[in-house]
C-alpha angles and dihedrals in degrees: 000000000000085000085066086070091046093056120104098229109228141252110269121205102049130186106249095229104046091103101049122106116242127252088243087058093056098051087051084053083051096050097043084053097057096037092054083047091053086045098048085055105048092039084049092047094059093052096055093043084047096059096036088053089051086046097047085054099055089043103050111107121254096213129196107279119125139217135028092338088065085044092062095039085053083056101048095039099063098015092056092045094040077055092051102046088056085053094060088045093051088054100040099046086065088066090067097037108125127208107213120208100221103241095179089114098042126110113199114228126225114207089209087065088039119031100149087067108040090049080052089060087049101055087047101049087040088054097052095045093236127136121264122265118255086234142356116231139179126210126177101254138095096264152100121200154142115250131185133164109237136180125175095282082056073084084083120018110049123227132255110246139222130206104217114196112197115221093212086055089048095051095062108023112087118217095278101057090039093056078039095057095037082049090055086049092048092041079072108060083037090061096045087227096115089064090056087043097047092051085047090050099043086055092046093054100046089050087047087057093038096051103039118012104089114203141164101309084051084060094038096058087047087057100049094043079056096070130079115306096237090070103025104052092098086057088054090046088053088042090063082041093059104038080050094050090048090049089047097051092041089065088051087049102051079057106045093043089054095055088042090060101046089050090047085057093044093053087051088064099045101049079053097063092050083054093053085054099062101033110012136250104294103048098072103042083053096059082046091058093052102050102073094050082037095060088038081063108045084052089046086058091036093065099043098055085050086059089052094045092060092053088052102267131115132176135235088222134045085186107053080061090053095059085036090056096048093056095054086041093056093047098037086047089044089227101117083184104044106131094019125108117227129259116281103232121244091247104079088213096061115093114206106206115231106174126062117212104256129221102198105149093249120123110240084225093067096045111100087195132055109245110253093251084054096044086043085054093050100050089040103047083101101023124219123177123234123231097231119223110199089190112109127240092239084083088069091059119077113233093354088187088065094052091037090056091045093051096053091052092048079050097057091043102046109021105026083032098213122161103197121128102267109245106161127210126196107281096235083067094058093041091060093052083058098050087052088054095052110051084052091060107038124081123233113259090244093068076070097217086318104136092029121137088334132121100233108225114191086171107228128023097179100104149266088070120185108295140324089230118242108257089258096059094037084052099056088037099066088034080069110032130123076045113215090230087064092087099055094049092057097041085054093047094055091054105054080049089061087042084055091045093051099042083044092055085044091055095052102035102243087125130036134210112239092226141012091289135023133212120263133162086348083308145117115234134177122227081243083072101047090080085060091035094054086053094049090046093045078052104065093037101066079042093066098042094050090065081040093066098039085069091051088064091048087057087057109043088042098063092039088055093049087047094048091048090049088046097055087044097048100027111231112159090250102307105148090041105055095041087053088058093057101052095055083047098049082046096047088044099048093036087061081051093059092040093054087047088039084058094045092049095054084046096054094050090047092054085038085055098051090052097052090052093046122037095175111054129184120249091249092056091036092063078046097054077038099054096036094053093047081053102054089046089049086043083058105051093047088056087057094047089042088055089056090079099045121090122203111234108226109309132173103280092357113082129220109281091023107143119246095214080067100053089047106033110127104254095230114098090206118098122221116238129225112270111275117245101260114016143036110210127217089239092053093047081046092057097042097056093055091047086056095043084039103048084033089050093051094040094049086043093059088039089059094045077039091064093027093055093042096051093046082050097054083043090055090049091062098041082054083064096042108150107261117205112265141185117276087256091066107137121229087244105063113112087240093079085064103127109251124225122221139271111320124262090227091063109020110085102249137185111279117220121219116242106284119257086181140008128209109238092032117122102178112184116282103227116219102247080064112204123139107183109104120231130272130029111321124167114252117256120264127264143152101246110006138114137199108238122252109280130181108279122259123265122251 
């Protein structure tokens, strides 16, 4: 068969036992038995003390009092069974809750259009002796999994199980390290473990619903505390029932969770090692160390074809983009082999290193994966040496350009959520569009990180403005700019902003010293001195910026001065001035825009945050979340209106006059309604979060065409003014001595930016449910010497 050549062939000479799970992997089978057993019983328990209560209720004799006494016994006869009831409801209906796998984004695969895949699969399954999948399916990431939908009964039935091969994977990887990565799947369902995993995880994730989603019964029971306490005191009563049996099972669930993730990590290992058996020991680090730079990339792509979307274009191939995106990323990062694994050496003993240990603040015990240096020294600890394969993947797919049409359209759909009719264009078209995009958004190396992540603040535009220079002074200013100290201003500036951020982290606990004292500044300093060291460091801060900002204003007066002084040569009328002024307007004005989303921004993931934390919220808290959230959405809406009276000056792909309030409008036609009376729906939150990404993208997008332009266009005012070979009898007074400046921004190739996350010089305003950590999992600063504190661990 033609797949047989495209087979890595594997290692010979194994170890007997590299296969065989350790002993430490068995314990962690034994204790994740015991502890589902434990779990099956209490959750059980509860169910059965749930319905007896319910039947001793109903049964309980009424008697023949009178009066108010058979009044309350009515109540608590068929209330509390009416609550207990509930309760058992609560319990049982966790044992039908299903836990979808989104699928949205998946492409079934059919082994008639690709049999040299699937004939791949089959080798590899084959090799390390697993069952096959139900279905193979393709999505668009930079991933390869098993996925399976499970519910409680999934206890006892197992799941059916998919073997999800991400495109963006595919499109990096060579055939080594993809027959590497299926063999690691597949090392799963050869090792049984991800049986055992898939029942610990099912559990997890029940007890994680049943501790902490609130729903309508939730509701139900607050409404019911809220009348009159004659009728409502069963539903207090459930209510305590409720909050004992949570804290119950939340206990069972930090445990559980615990022994879920070391056996995770321990079934990571192991699916490893039955990698390392069919390819080696290389192949499949090296597609670990491509998958990071690879997924950059793929964002990287992502963005920008959201940016050409919106100006009407759309590609024919997500994945040309993503190779596209890695090139400029290695050059603009200055790293030619990021994403790439080393060299294998020509003697097949030598090992060549590939992870760093990493010190990255998280207990081992909460990580659900081993870290990559610990996966390379376990794959390495009897080194065998892959036979490394350079053909790509693609080779296995029949007609790739077909599938790889279908799933960027499924992209744009699902993921970019345009809805659009699709209308594709070459790539290379497309590509070219991009390029255009970003030279215009990326600064010239020699402004040495200058104009980085930073609003720009030449104080007062309304003429006259301080000057124009004489031409003297003019003269020895542009000699020395961009000034070489520049860069040591702004590298000393950013690190007294990750020392904020740190001391910050250290104020609101969000990070914790190891020990007593932490390191700062090569001394030794007590939580009791974060509050004084935060105030020196804001300090000189606004100290910096300040001269930062001086210079700012240099920047300015100096190119009006060289404008006013080509205007009066050449006699334009003002031209260059004038078109200089706007810029900096339409800058300053947009850059007021970016700072007020920026705010609101910092505001929604507060509020996001505070949700998350606390899933039952006063009513008190509950009008504050109310009110905040109805903010942010009005806040977003007035920047978009704000944007309808500004006008663009000429940009790349946008021309002169163009409105800004069409270059940032939110894509989705739908308004969003106020906040209803009583209740904020997920969906609501859910919109308004992508209003917010979506209006915020755009708007940093245009700030940063907004600087690069500027700055091309001061750069084309003093090449206007490039020295120009004269006769000896020039005189020293001709405009052609002026000092010339390099090559442009706009055609020189220049160091992008990614978009900002913060900018130096930006206060946006603090809410007052103050939390700054943005939702979701993100990895803790870095700091010599400090810890994140201990948090609740992850679900699975």
């Amino acid at each position: 068969m033609a797949s047989d050549n495209l087979y890595p062939p594997a290692p010979t000479n194994l170890p007997a036992d590299l296969t065989r799970p350790a002993s430490a992997y068995r314990l962690r089978v034994l204790a994740m038995i015991a502890g589902l057993f434990a779990f099956v019983l209490l959750y059980l328990a509860f169910v059965v003390l749930a319905g007896l209560a319910a039947y001793w209720l109903l049964m309980l004799p009424v008697g023949s009092g009178k009066g108010q006494a058979v009044f309350f016994l009515l109540v608590l006869k068929f209330g509390g069974a009416f609550a207990a009831i509930l309760l058992w409801l609560f319990l049982f209906r966790g044992l039908f809750k299903r836990q979808r796998v989104e699928r949205a984004t998946h492409i079934k695969l059919d082994e008639k259009e690709h049999p040299a895949l699937f004939a791949f699969i089959r080798r590899v399954y084959h090799d390390v002796g697993a069952p096959p999948p139900r279905n193979v399916v393709v999505s668009p990431e930079v991933n390869a999994a098993l996925i399976y939908d499970t519910s409680l009964v999934n206890l006892v039935i197992p799941p059916k199980k998919d073997l999800l091969i991400g495109l963006g994977l595919v499109n990096v990887v060579n055939l080594s390290e993809f027959k590497a990565v299926l063999a690691h799947e597949f090392g799963h369902f050869a090792q049984r473990s991800v049986g055992l995993g898939s029942y610990l995880y099912v559990a997890n994730r029940v007890l994680y619903d049943l501790i902490y989603s609130r729903d309508r019964l939730d509701r139900f029971v607050d409404a019911w505390c809220a009348q009159d306490l004659r009728i409502s005191f069963p539903a207090w009563v459930l209510k305590a029932v409720l909050w004992t049996a949570r804290k119950i099972l939340g206990f069972a669930y930090q445990g559980l969770n615990l022994v879920y993730l070391s056996l995770s990590r321990q079934m990571e290992f192991n699916a490893d090692n039955v990698a390392v058996s069919v390819t080696g020991s290389d192949a499949l680090i090296h597609g670990l160390a491509r998958l990071e730079f690879a997924n950059e990339c793929l964002v990287d792509a992502a963005r920008g074809l959201n940016v050409a979307a919106d100006h009407g274009l759309m590609t024919d191939d997500l994945f040309f983009h993503q190779h596209r995106a890695a090139e400029r990323l290695r050059r603009l990062q200055k790293k030619p082999q990021a994403g790439l694994p080393p060299e294998l050496p020509s003697d097949p003993a030598q090992q060549v290193q590939v992870f760093e240990p990493v010190d990255d603040g998280i207990p081992d015990r909460y990580r659900s994966h081993p870290t990559d240096h610990m996966r390379e020294r376990n794959a390495k600890r009897t080194y065998i040496r892959s036979a490394i394969d350079e053909r790509s993947p693609w080779l296995l797919f029949h007609q790739p350009e077909s599938l790889r049409r279908r799933m960027t359209e499924l992209f744009y759909r699902q993921i970019l959520e345009r809805s659009e009719k699709y209308e594709p264009r070459p790539a290379a078209e497309v590509q070219a569009f991009l390029d255009a995009e970003h030279a215009e958004t990326t600064f010239d190396p020699k402004y040495h990180g200058f104009y980085d992540d930073r609003f720009v603040n030449p104080g007062e535009l309304e003429l006259p403005l301080d000057g124009p220079w004489p031409r003297e002074r003019l003269a020895a200013w542009f000699a020395s700019w961009p000034r070489e100290e520049l860069k040591a201003k702004i590298e000393a500036f950013s690190e007294k902003q990750a020392e904020f951020q740190v001391l910050q982290g250290l104020h609101t606990g969000e990070l914790k010293p190891k020990g007593r004292k932490f390191p700062f500044r090569n001394q030794q300093y007590s939580l009791k001195d974060v509050e004084s060291l935060m105030q020196m460091v804001d300090g000189e801060l606004e100290a910096d910026l300040k001269q930062l900002h001086e210079i700012d204003r240099e920047v300015l007066i100096g190119h009006w001065s060289l404008a006013l002084r080509l205007d009066e040569a050449r006699k334009t009328g003002g031209r260059w001035t004038e078109e200089l002024l706007e810029r900096y307007r339409f800058h300053l004005s947009l850059q007021g825009l970016l700072q007020k989303m920026l705010g609101e921004q910092n505001r929604l993931n507060a509020i996001l945050n505070v949700l998350m934390n606390n899933q039952q919220l006063s009513q008190e808290d509950f009008q504050e979340v109310r009110g905040a959230l109805e903010s942010i959405r009005r806040a977003t809406e007035e920047c978009q209106e704000e944007a309808r009276g500004l006008r663009t000056p000429a940009l790349t792909n946008v021309p002169k006059g163009s409105s800004l309030y069409s270059l940032i409008v939110d894509r989705d036609e739908r308004p969003l309604p106020p906040i209803a009376e009583q209740e904020v729906s997920g969906e609501w939150i859910s919109r308004l979060v992508n209003r917010c990404e979506a209006v915020l993208g755009r708007v940093r997008r245009v700030h940063f065409k907004s600087l690069g332009s500027l700055l091309a266009f001061q750069e084309q005012l003093v090449g206007q003014c490039k020295p120009v070979k004269q006769p000896a009898t020039e005189t020293a007074e001709a405009p052609a001595a002026q000092p010339a400046v390099g090559p442009s921004a706009a055609t020189k190739p220049a160091v992008a930016k990614p978009p900002i996350t913060a900018m130096a010089g930006a206060k946006p305003p603090v809410a007052k449910l103050a939390v700054t950590k943005p939702p979701g999992e993100k990895p803790p600063i870095k700091s010599a010497g400090v810890d994140p504190p201990a948090a609740r661990p992850p679900s699975g």
